[in-house]
C-alpha positions as CSV (number, residue, x, y, z in Angstrom):
1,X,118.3,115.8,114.7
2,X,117.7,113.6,117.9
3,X,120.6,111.3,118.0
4,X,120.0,109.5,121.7
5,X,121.4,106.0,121.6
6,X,117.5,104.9,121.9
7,X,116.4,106.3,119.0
8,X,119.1,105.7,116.6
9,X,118.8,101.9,117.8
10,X,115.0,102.2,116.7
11,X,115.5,103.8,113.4
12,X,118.2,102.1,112.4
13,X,120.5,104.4,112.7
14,X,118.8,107.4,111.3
15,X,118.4,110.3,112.9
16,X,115.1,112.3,113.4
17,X,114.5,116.0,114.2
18,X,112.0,115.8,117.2
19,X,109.6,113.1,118.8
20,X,106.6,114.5,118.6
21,X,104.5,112.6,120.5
22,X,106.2,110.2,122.9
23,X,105.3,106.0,123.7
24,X,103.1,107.2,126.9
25,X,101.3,110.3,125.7
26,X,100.3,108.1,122.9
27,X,98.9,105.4,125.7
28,X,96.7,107.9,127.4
29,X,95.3,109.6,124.7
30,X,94.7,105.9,122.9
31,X,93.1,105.0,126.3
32,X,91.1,107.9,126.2
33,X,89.8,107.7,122.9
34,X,88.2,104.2,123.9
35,X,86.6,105.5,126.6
36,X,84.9,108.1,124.9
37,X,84.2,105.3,122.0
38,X,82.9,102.8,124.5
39,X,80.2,105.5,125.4
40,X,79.2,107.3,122.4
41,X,77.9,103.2,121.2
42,X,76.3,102.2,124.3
43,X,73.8,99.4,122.1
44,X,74.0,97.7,118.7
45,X,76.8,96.4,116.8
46,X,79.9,98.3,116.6
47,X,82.2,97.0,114.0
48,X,85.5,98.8,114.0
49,X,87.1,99.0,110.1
50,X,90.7,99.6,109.9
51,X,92.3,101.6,106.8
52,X,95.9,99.7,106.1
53,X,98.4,99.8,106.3
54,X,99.2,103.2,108.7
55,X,96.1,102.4,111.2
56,X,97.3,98.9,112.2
57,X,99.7,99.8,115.4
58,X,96.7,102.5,116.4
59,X,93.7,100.3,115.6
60,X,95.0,97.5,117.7
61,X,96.0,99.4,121.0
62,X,92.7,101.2,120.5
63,X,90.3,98.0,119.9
64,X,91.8,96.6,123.6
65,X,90.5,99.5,125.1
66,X,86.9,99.8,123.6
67,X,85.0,98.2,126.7
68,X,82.1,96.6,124.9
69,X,81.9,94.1,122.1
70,X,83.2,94.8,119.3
71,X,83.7,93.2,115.4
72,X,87.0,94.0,113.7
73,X,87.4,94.3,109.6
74,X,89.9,96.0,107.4
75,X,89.7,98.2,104.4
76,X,92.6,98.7,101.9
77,X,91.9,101.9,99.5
78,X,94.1,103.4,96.9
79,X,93.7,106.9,96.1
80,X,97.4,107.8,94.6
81,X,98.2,105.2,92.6
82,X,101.9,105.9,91.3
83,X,101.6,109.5,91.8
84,X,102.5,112.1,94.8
85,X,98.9,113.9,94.6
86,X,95.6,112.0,95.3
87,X,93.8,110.9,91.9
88,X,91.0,111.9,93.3
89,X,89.2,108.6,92.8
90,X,89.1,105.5,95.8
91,X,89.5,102.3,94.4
92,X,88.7,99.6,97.4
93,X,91.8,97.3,97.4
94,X,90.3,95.2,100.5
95,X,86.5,95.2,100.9
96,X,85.4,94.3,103.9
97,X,83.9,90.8,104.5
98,X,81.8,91.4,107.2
99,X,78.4,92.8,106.7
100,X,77.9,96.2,107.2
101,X,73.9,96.4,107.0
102,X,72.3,98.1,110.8
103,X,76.1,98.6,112.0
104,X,77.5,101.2,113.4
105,X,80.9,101.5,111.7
106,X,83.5,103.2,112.9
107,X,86.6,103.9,110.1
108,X,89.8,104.3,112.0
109,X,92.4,105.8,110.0
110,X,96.2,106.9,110.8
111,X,96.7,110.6,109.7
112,X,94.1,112.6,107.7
113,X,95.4,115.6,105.8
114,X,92.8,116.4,103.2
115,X,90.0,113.9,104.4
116,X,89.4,113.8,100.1
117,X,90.2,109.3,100.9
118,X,87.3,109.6,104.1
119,X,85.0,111.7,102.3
120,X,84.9,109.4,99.5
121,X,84.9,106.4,101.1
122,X,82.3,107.1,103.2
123,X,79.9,107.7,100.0
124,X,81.2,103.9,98.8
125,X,80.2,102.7,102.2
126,X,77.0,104.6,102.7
127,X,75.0,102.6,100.2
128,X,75.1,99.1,102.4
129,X,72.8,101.1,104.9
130,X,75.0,100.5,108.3
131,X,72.7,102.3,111.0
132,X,75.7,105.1,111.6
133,X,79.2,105.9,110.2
134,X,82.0,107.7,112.2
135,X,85.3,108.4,111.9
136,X,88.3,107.9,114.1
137,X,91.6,109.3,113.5
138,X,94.6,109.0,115.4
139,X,96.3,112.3,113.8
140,X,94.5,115.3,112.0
141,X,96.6,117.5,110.3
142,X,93.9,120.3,109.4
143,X,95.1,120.6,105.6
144,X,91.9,120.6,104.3
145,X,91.1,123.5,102.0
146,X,87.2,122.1,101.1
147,X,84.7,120.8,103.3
148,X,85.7,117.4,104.4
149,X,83.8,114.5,106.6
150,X,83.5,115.4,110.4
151,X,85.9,113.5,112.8
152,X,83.7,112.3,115.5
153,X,87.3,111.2,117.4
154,X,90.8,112.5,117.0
155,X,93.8,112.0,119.1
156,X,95.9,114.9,118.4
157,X,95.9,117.9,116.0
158,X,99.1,117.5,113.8
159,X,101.8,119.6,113.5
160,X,102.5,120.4,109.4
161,X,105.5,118.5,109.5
162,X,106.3,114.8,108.2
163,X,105.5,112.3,110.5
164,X,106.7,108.8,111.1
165,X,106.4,106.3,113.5
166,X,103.5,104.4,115.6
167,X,102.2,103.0,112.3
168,X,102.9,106.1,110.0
169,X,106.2,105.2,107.6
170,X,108.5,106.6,105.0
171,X,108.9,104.1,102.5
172,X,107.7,101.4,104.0
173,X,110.2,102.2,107.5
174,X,109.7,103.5,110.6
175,X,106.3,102.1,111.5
176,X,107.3,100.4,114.4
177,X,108.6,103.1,116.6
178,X,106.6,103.6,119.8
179,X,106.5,106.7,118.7
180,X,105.6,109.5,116.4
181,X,108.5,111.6,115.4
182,X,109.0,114.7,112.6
183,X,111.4,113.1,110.1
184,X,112.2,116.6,108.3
């Protein structure tokens, strides 16, 4: 378990096993992500919707580095309800406000494991015609064991481990460390 005075002052005194991915690998590959965004959408609306809560720290370092105009929404889904193990039903906790209609949206999401919350609400989306849907995902942990939605952008392939930190929590904790650590 890492116990630098650093990250012990960050976690509140608990310890974590490894950083993972450190505060300034995080920056370049954020930075690099909006460049490759900025030029896959050279024309038409781009609206940017953000899955909360885990996306929020990612979404907003990303958005600043998108060099064209943007819009900004939110979606909150619920796929687990009070269980460990997906439902296998989305229920849309949050709709977005802004209209979706000739858009090209682009879901940005925290971690995807299965892709089974994507996948689905990508069909719930679909139906409001926006002119093309991606998917942007900071972390991809490969888990899936059907087919699953393509990731147009993805910052790092995921080691099968627990991850918190950079938006990603346990419990609620540990989302704002500037990093992303293994918690096991």
């Amino acid at each position: 378990m890492l116990r630098t005075p650093e990250v012990l002052r960050r976690t509140g005194g608990q310890p974590v096993k490894s950083i993972v991915f450190d505060q300034a690998t995080i920056a370049a590959r954020v930075e690099a992500l909006g460049a490759e965004i900025t030029e896959a959408y050279p024309d038409g609306d781009l609206l940017v919707l953000g899955l909360l809560k885990g996306s929020f720290i990612f979404l907003s370092d990303l958005v600043r580095t998108i060099q064209r105009p943007i819009q900004i929404d939110f979606l909150v889904a619920a796929s687990y309800g009070d269980a460990k193990l997906s439902s296998g039903s989305v229920r849309l906790l949050y709709d977005p406000e802004t209209r979706l209609e000739g858009k090209h949206i682009l879901l940005v999401e925290d971690i995807i494991d299965t892709g089974k919350t994507m996948q689905r609400l990508m069909k719930l989306l679909g139906p409001r015609h926006p002119r093309s849907m991606a998917i942007c995902t900071l972390l991809d942990k490969e888990l899936a064991t059907e087919i699953r939605p393509e990731l147009r952008f993805v910052g790092f392939r995921a080691p099968p481990a627990f991850l918190v930190g950079y938006g990603l929590d346990h419990a609620e904790n540990y989302r704002h460390l500037p990093f992303i650590a293994d918690l096991e």
